[in-house]
Steps between C-alpha positions, in 0.01 A plus 500: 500500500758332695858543386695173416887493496631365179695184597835493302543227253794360687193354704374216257661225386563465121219229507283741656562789239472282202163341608369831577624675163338224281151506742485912447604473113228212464233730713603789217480290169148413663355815569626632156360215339145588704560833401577410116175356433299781678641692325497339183086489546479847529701599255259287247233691642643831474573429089165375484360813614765721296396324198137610580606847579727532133150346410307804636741751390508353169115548441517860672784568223743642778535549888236414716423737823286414757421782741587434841605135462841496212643575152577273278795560274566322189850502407698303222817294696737375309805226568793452245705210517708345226583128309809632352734630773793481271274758234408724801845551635663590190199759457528599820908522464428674159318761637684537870194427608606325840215713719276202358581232696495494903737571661608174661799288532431092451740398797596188334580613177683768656687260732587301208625781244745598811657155564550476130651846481640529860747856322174652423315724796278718430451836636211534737455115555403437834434161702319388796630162630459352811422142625161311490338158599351235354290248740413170338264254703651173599394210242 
C-alpha cells in the first residue's frame, strides 16, 4: 500500500472544499439510504421468523433446544413509556425516584434554563463547545 501525504487544507480553494464537502455528504446520505432499506428488508424477515419461532415455543410450552444447531429462549420484554409526564414526575419526585429516567441532559432545554437564569450554575455541569459548518448547495 503506497503511502500518500495528506495535503493541508490551505491547498484548496474555498470553492474547492465546499464542492467536495457537499459531493462526500451526498455520497453518505446515499449509501445510508442503500443501507436503510437493506436493512429494513431484513429486519421484516428476521420478525417474520421470530414470530414463527414465539410460534414454536408457544406450542412446545417453553424453550426450544435443538442439539447441535441453537436454543431458543422465550423471554417476556417489556417497554414503559408514559402520556402523563406531569403525573410521572410528581411520582417520581414523590418517591425520589430520579434513578428512573436516563441520565441525559436535553442541550436545548438546558441552554435555555441557563440564559434565563444566567446566577444559577450548577455543580458538575460541564460543556463541550467548539465551532461547526454548515454547507448549503448554491440555488
Amino acid at each position: 500500500m503506497a503511502y500518500r501525504k495528506e495535503r493541508s487544507y490551505m491547498e484548496f480553494t474555498t470553492d474547492q472544499l465546499i464542492k467536495a464537502y457537499i459531493k462526500i455528504r451526498d455520497a453518505v446520505a446515499e449509501k445510508e439510504k442503500e443501507h436503510k432499506e437493506e436493512l429494513k428488508a431484513l429486519k421484516d424477515q428476521l420478525d417474520v421468523v421470530e414470530q414463527e419461532l414465539l410460534a414454536h415455543c408457544e406450542k412446545a410450552g417453553g424453550n426450544i433446544s435443538v442439539p447441535g444447531v441453537g436454543r431458543v429462549a422465550r423471554r417476556v420484554s417489556k417497554q414503559y413509556w408514559t402520556s402523563d409526564w406531569d403525573s410521572l414526575y410528581q411520582t417520581i419526585k414523590e418517591h425520589d425516584a430520579f434513578h428512573l429516567l436516563h441520565q441525559r441532559i436535553s442541550n436545548k432545554a438546558m441552554q435555555q434554563f441557563l440564559e434565563e437564569n444566567p446566577d444559577i450554575h450548577p455543580a458538575g455541569l460541564n460543556l463541550d463547545s467548539r465551532y461547526a459548518v454548515t454547507v448549503t448547495r448554491a440555488s
